[in-house]
PAZAPA-4460 file (N, C-alpha, C; in steps of 0.05 Angstrom, whole numbers, plus 32768, in hexadecimal, padded with zeros to 4 digits):
% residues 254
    n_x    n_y    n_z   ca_x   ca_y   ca_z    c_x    c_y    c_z   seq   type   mol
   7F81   7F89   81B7   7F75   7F76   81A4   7F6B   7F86   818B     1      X     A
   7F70   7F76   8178   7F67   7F87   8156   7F55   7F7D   8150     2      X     A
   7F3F   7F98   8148   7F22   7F98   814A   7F19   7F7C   812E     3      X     A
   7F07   7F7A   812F   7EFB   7F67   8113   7F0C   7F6F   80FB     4      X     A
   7F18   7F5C   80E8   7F1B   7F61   80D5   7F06   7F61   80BB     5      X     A
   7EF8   7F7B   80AE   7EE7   7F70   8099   7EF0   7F73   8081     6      X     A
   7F01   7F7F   807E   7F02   7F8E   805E   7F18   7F72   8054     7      X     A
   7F19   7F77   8037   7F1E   7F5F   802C   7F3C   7F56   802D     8      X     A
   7F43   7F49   8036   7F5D   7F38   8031   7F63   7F2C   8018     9      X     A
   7F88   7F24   8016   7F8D   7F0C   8008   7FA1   7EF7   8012    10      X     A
   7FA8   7EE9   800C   7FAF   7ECC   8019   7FC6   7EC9   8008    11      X     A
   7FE3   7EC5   8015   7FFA   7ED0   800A   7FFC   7EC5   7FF1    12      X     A
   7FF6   7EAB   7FE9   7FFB   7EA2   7FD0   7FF1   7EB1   7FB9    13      X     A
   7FDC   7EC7   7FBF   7FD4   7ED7   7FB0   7FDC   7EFA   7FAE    14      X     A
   7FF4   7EF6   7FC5   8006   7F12   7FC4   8024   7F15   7FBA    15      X     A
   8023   7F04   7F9D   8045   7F05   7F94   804B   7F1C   7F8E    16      X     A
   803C   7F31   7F85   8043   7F53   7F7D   8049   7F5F   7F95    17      X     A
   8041   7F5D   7FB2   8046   7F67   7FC8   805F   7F59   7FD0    18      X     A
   8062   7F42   7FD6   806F   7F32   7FE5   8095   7F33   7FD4    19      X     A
   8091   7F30   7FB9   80A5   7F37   7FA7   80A2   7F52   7F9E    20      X     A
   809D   7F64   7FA6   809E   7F83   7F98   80BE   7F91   7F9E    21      X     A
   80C4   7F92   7F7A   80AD   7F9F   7F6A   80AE   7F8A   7F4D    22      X     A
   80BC   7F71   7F4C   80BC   7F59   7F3E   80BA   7F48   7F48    23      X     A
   80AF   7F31   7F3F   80A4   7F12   7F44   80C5   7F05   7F46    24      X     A
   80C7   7EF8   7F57   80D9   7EEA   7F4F   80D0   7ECD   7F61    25      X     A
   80CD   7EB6   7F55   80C1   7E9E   7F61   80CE   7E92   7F7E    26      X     A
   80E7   7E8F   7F6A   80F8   7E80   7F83   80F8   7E92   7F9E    27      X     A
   80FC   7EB2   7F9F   8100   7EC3   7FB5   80E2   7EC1   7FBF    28      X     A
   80CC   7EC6   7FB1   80B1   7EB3   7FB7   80A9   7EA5   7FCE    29      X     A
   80B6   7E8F   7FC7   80BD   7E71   7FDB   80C0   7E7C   7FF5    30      X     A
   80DA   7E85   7FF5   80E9   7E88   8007   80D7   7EA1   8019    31      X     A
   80D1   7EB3   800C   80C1   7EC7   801D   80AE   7EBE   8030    32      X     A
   80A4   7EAE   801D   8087   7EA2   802E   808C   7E8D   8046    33      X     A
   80A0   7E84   8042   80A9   7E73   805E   80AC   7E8D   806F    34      X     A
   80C0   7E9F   806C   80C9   7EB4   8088   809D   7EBE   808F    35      X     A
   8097   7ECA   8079   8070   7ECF   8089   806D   7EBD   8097    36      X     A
   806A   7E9D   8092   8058   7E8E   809E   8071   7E86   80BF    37      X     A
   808B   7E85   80BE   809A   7E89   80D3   8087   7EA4   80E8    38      X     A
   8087   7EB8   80DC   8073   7ED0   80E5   8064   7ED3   80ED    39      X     A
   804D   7EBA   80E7   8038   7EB2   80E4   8026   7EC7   80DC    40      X     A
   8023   7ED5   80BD   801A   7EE5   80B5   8009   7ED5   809F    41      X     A
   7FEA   7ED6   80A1   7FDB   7ECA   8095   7FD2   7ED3   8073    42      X     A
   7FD6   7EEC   8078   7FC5   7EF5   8060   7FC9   7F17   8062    43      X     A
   7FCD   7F27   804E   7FD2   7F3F   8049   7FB4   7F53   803E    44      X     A
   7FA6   7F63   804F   7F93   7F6B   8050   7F96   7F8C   8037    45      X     A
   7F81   7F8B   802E   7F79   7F9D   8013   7F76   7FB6   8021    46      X     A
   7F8C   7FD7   802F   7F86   7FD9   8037   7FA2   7FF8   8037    47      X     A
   7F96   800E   802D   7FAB   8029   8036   7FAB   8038   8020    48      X     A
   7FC1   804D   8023   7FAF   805C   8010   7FBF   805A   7FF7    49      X     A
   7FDB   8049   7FFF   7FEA   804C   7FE2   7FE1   8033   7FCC    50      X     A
   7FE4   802A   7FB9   7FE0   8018   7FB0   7FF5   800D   7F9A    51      X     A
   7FF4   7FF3   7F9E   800E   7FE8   7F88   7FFD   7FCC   7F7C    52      X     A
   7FFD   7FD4   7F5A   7FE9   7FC3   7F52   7FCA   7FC6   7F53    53      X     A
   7FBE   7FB0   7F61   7FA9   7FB2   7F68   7F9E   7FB3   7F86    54      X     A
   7FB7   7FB6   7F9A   7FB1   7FB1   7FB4   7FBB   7FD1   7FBF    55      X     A
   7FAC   7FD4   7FD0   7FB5   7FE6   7FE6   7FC3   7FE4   7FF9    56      X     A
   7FD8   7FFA   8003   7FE4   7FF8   8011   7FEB   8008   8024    57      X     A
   8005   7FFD   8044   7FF9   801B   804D   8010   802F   8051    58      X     A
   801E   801F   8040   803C   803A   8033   8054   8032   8026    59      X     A
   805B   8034   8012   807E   8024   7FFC   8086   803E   8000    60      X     A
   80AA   8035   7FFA   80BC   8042   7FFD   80D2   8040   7FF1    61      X     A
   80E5   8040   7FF6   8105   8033   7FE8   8107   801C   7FF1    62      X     A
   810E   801B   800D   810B   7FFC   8016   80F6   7FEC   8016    63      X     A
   80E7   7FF5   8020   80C6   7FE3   801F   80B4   7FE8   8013    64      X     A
   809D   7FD1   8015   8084   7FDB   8019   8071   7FD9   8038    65      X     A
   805E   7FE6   8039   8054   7FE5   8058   8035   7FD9   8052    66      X     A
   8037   7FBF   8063   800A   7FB6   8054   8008   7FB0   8079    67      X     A
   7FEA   7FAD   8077   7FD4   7FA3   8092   7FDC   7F7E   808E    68      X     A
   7FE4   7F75   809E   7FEB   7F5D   8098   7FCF   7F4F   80AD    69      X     A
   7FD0   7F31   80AC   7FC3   7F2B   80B8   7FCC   7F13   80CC    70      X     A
   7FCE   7F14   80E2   7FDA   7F03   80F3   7FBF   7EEA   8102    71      X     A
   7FD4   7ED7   810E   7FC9   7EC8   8120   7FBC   7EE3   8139    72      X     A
   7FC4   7EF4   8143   7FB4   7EFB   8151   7FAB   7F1A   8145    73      X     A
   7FA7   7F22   8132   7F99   7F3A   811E   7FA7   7F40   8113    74      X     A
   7FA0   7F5B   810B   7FAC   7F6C   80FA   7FD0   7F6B   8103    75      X     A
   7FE6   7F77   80F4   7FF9   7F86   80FD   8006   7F8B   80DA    76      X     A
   8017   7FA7   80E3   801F   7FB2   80D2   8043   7F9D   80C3    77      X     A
   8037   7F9A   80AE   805E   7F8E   809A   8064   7F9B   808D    78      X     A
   807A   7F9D   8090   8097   7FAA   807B   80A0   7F92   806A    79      X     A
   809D   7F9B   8051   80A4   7F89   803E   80BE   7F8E   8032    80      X     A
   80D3   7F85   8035   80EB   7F90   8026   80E3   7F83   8004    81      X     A
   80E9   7FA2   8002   80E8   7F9C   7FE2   8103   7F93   7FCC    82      X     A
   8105   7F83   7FBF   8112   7F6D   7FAF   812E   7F84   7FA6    83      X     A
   8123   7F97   7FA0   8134   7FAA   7F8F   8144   7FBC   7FB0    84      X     A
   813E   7FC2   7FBF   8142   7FCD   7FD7   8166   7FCE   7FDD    85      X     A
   816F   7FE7   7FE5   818C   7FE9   7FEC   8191   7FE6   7FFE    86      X     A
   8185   7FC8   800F   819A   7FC1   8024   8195   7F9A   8027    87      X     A
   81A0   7F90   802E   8197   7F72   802F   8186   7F65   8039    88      X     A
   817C   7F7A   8053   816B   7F73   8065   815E   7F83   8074    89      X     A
   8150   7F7B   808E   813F   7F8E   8093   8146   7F8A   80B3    90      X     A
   8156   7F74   80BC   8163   7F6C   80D1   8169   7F8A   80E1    91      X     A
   8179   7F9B   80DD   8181   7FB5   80E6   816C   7FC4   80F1    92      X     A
   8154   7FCB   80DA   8150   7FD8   80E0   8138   7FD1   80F9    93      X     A
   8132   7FB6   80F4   811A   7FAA   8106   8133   7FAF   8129    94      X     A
   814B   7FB3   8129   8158   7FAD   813E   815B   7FCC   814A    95      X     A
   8155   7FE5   8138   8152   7FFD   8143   8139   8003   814E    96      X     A
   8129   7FFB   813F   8109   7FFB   813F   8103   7FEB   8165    97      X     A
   8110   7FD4   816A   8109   7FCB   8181   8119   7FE1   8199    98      X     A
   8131   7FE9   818E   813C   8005   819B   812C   8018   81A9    99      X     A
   8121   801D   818F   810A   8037   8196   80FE   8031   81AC   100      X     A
   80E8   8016   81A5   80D2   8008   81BB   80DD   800D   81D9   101      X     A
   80F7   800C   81DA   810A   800D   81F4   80FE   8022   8206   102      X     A
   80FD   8030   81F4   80F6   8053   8203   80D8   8057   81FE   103      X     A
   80CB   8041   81F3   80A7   8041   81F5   80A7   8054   81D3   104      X     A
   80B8   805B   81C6   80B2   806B   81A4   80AD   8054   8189   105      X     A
   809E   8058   817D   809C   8046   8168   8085   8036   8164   106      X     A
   807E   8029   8157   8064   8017   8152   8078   7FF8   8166   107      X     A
   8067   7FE8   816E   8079   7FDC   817D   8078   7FBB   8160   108      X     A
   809E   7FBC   816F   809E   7FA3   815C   809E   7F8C   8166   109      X     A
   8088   7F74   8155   808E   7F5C   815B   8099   7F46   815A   110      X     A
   80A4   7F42   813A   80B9   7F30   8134   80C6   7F3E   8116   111      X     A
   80DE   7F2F   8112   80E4   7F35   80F2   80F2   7F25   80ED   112      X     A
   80F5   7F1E   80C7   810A   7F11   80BE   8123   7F1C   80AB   113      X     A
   8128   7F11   809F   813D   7F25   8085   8129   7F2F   8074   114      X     A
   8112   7F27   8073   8106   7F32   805A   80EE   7F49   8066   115      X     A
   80E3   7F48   8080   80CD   7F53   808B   80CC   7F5F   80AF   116      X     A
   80C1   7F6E   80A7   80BD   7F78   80C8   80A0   7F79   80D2   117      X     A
   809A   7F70   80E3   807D   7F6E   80EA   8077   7F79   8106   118      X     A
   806C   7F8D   8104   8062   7FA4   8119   8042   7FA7   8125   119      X     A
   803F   7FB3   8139   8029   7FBB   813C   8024   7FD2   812A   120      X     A
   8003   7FCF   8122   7FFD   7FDB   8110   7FED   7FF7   811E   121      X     A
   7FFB   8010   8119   7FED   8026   811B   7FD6   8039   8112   122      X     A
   7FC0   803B   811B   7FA4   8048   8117   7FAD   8062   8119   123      X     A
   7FB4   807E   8101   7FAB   809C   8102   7FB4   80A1   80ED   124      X     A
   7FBB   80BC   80E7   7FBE   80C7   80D8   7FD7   80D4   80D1   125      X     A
   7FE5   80E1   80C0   8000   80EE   80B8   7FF8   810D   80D2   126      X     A
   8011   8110   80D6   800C   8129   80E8   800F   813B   80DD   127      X     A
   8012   8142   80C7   800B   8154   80B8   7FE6   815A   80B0   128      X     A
   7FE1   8141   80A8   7FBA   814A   80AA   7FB3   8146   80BA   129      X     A
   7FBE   813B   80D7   7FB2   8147   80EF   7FAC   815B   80F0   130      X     A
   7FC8   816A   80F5   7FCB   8186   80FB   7FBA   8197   80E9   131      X     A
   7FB5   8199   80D5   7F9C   81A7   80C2   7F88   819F   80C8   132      X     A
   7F81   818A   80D4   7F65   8189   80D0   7F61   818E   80F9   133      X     A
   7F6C   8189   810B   7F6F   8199   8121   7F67   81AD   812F   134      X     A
   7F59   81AE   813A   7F4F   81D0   8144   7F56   81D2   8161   135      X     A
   7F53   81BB   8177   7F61   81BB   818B   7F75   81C3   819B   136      X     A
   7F7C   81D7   81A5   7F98   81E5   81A5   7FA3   81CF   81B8   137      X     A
   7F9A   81CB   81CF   7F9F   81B6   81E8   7FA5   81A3   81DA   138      X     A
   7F9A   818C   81C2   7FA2   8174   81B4   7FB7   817B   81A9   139      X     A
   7FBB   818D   81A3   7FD0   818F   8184   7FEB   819A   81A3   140      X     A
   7FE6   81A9   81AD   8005   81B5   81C0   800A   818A   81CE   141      X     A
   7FF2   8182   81E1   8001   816D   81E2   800E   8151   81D6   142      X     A
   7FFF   8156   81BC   8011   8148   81AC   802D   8145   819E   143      X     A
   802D   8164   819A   804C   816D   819D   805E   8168   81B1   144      X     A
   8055   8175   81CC   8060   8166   81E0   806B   8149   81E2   145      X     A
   8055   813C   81D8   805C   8122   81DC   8073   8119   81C0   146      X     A
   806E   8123   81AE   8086   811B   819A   809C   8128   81A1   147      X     A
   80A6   813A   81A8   80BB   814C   81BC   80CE   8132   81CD   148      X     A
   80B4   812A   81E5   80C9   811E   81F2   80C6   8101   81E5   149      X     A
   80C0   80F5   81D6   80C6   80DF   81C9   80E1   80E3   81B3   150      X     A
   80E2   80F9   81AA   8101   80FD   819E   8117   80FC   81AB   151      X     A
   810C   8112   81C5   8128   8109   81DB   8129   80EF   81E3   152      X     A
   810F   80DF   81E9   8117   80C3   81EC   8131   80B7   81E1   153      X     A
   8125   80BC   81C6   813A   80B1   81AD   815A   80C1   81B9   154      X     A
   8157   80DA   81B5   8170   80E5   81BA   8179   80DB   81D4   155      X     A
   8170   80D5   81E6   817F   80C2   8202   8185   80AB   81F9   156      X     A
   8187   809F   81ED   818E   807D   81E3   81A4   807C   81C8   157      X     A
   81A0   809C   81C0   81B8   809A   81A7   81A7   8090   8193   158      X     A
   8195   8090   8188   818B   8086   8175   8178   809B   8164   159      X     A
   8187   809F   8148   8176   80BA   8135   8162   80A6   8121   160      X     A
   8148   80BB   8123   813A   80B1   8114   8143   80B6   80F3   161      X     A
   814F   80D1   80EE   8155   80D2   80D2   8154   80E2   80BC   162      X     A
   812D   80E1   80C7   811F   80EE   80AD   8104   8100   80BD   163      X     A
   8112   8103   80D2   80F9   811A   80E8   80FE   8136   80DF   164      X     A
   810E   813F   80CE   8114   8165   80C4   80F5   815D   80B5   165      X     A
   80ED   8147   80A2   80D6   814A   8096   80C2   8134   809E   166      X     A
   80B7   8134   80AB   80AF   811D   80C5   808D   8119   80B6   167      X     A
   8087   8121   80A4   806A   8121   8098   8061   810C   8091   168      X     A
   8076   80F9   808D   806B   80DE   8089   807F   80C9   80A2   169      X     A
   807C   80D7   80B7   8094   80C3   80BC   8085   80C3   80E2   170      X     A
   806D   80D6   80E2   805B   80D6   80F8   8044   80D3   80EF   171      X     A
   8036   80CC   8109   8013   80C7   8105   8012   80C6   811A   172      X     A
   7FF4   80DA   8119   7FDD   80DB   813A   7FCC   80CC   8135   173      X     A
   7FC9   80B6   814E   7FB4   80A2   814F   7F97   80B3   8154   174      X     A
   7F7F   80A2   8161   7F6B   80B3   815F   7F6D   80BD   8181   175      X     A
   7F7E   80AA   8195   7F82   80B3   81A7   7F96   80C9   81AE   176      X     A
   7F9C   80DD   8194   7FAB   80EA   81A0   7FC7   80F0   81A6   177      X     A
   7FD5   80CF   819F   7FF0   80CD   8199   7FFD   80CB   818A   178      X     A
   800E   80DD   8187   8023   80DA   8175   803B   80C1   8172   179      X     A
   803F   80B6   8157   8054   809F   8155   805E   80A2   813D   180      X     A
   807D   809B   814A   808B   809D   8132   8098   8081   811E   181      X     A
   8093   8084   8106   808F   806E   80FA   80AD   8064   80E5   182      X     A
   80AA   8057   80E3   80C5   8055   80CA   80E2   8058   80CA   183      X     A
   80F0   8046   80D5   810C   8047   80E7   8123   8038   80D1   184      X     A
   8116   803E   80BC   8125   8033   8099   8142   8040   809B   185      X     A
   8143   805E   80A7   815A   8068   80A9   816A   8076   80BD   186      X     A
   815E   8065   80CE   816A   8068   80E7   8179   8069   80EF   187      X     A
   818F   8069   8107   81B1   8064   8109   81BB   8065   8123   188      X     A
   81C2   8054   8133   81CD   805D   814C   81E9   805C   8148   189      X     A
   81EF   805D   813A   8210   806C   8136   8215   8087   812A   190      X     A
   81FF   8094   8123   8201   80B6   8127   81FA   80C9   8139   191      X     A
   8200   80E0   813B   81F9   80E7   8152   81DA   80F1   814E   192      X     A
   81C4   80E7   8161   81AF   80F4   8159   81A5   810F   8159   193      X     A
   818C   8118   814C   8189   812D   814D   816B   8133   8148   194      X     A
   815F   811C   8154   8140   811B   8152   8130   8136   8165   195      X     A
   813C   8133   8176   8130   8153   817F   8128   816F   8171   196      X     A
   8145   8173   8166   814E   8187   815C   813E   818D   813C   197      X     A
   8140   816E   8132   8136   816A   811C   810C   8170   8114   198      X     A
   8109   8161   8126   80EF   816E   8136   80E2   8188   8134   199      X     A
   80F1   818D   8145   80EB   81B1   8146   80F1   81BE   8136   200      X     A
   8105   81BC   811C   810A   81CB   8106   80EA   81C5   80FB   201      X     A
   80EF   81AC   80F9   80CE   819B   80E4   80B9   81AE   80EC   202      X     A
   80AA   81B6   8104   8097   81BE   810A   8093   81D8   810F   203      X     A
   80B0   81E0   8110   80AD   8208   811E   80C2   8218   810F   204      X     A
   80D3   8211   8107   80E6   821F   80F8   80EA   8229   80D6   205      X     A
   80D7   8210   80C3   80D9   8210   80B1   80C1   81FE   809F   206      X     A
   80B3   820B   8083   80A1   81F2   8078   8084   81FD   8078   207      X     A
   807B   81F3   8067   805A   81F4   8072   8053   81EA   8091   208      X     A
   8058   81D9   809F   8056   81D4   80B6   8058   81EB   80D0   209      X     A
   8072   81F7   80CD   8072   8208   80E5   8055   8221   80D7   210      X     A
   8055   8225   80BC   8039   823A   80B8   8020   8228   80BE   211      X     A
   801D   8214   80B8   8004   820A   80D2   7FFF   820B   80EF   212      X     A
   8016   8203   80FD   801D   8203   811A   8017   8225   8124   213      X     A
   801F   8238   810E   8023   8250   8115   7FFF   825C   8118   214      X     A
   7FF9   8258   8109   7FD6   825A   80FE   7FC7   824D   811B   215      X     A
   7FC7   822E   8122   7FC4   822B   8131   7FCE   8234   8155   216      X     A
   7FE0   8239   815A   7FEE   823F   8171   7FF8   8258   8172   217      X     A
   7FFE   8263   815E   8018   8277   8165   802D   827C   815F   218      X     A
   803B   8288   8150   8055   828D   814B   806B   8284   8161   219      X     A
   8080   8278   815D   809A   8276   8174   80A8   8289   816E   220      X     A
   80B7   828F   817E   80D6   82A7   8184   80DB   829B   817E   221      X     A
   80E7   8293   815D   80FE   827D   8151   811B   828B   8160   222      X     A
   8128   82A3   816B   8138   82A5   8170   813C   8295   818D   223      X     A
   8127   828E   819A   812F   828F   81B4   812E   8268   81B0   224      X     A
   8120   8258   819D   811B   823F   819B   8137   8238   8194   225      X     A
   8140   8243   817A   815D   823C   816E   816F   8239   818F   226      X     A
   8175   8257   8196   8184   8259   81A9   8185   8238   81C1   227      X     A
   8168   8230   81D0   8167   821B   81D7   816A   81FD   81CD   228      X     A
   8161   8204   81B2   816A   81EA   81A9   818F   81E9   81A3   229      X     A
   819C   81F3   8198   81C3   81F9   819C   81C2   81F2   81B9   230      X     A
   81B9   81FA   81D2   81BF   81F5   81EB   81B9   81D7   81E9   231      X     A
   819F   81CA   81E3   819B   81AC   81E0   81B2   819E   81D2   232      X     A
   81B8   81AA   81B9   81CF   819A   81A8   81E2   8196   81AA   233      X     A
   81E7   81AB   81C0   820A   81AE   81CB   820C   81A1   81E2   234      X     A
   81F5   8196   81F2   81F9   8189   8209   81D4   817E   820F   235      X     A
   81D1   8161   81FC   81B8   8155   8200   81AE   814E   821A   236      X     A
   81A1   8158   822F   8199   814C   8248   8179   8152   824B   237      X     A
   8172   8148   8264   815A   814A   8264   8154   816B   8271   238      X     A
   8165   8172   8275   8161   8198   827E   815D   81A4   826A   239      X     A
   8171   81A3   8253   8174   81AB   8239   815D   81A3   822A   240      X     A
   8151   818E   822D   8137   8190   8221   811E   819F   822B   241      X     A
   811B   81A2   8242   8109   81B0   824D   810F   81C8   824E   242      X     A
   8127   81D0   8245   8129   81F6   823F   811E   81F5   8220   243      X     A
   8120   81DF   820F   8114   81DD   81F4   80F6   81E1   81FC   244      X     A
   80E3   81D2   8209   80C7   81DB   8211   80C3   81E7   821D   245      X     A
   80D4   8201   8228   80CF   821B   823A   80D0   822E   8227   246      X     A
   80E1   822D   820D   80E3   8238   8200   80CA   8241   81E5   247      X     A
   80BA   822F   81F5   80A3   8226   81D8   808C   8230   81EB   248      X     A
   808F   8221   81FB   8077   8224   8214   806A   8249   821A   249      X     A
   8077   8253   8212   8071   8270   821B   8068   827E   8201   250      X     A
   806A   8277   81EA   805B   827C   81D4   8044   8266   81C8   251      X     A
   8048   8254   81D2   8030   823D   81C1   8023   823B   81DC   252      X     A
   801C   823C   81F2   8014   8232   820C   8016   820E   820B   253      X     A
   8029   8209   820E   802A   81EF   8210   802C   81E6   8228   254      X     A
***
C-alpha cells in the first residue's frame, strides 16, 4: 500500500505539456485522456528531479516521459509516450516489461495502452550514488549479487535489457537494499542477450564505476573475470554463471 500522498498534484486537464510532450496537440489531447481514465489514473503528482516546464518529473527520454501518477489505489509510476517519439507505441515494450516480471526483474507492470505504461512506482536511488555514498561492504557485495542473478534471469528467458554496458540510469537501490532494473524502452527478445556480460563490463571492467567498486571492495583479476565471462557467453547456464561469481567472489568477498 502507498503511503499518504502530500505533496502537490495536478488533475489531468491541467497536464497538456506532460500528457502531449513535447507539443500541444488538442485532438491527440482527447484521445489521451480517455486511455488515463481507462487506467484509471487520476491526477499527475509534482514530483522528481527532472523538470519539463513547470512540473517535475521522474525521468524523459527519446520515447517518454516518466511522472508519479496518481491512481484509484496510490501512487504508481507512467510512461508517457511522447508525441514526437520513434515508435507508434508503447504496446511492445509494456509486453517485454511483463517478460521481465516473469522472472520477478523489473518494477512490476500493471496495465498499458498505445500511448502509456503504468507501473509500480519505485522508491531509491541511481546505483551509481548509491555506490558513493555506501560504506557497507556486505550491502554493496549483496546487491551486486543480486543484480548478477537478475541478469541471468533475463539471460534464461532470452530477453536483453540493452543499455546495462552503462546501467547508471537504468538501475536503482531501494532503501531496502534492492536492486531494480528499470527502463525496457530497448529491449529485445529477438537478440541474443547479453545482460550478464554487459553487467559486469558496467561495474568491473571499465568507467568510473569499476574505480568506485575498486575503492570500495577491491580490485578483480580482470584476466580471470573476462576468461569466465567468454565461458558464460559461449555457453549461458546456470554453472557458467556461478563460475562468473567464483570468479569475483575471491577478490571482492562476495
Amino acid at each position: 500500500m502507498s503511503r499518504p500522498i502530500r505533496s502537490k498534484f495536478y488533475l489531468l486537464d491541467s497536464c497538456k505539456e506532460l500528457i502531449c510532450y513535447p507539443k500541444f496537440d488538442p485532438k491527440e489531447f482527447e484521445r489521451r485522456l480517455t486511455e488515463l481514465r481507462m487506467l484509471g489514473v487520476r491526477g499527475i503528482e509534482d514530483r522528481g528531479r527532472s523538470t519539463i516546464s513547470k512540473y517535475r518529473v521522474l525521468g524523459k527520454g527519446c520515447v517518454g516521459v516518466v511522472v508519479s501518477a496518481l491512481t484509484r489505489e496510490g501512487r504508481a509510476a507512467l510512461k508517457i509516450r511522447r508525441l514526437d517519439a520513434d515508435r507508434a507505441d508503447l504496446i511492445r515494450e509494456a509486453r517485454l516489461l511483463r517478460r521481465a516480471n516473469s522472472v520477478d526483474v523489473g518494477p512490476k507492470l500493471f496495465s498499458a495502452t498505445k500511448n502509456f505504461i503504468l507501473m509500480e512506482l519505485v522508491e531509491g536511488v541511481p546505483l551509481y550514488e548509491w555506490l558513493v555514498k555506501t560504506e557497507d561492504k556486505r550491502a554493496i557485495a549483496e546487491v551486486i549479487v543480486d543484480l548478477l542473478e537478475q541478469c541471468f534471469r533475463l539471460d534464461s528467458i532470452g530477453l536483453d535489457h540493452g543499455e546495462l554496458s552503462d546501467a547508471r540510469k537504468h538501475v536503482i537501490v531501494t532503501s531496502g537494499n534492492r536492486p531494480v532494473v528499470l527502463d525496457f524502452e530497448s529491449a529485445s527478445d529477438s537478440r541474443r542477450p547479453s545482460n550478464l556480460t554487459s553487467i559486469c563490463s558496467f561495474l568491473f571492467l571499465s568507467g568510473s564505476m569499476r574505480k568506485i567498486l575498486a575503492a570500495k571492495l577491491g580490485e578483480v583479476d580482470r584476466t580471470k573475470l573476462i576468461r569466465s565471462l567468454r565461458t558464460y557467453k559461449a555457453q549461458p547456464s546456470r554453472k557458467s554463471m556461478e563460475y562468473v561469481l567464483k570468479a569475483l567472489a575471491s577478490d571482492l568477498r562476495l
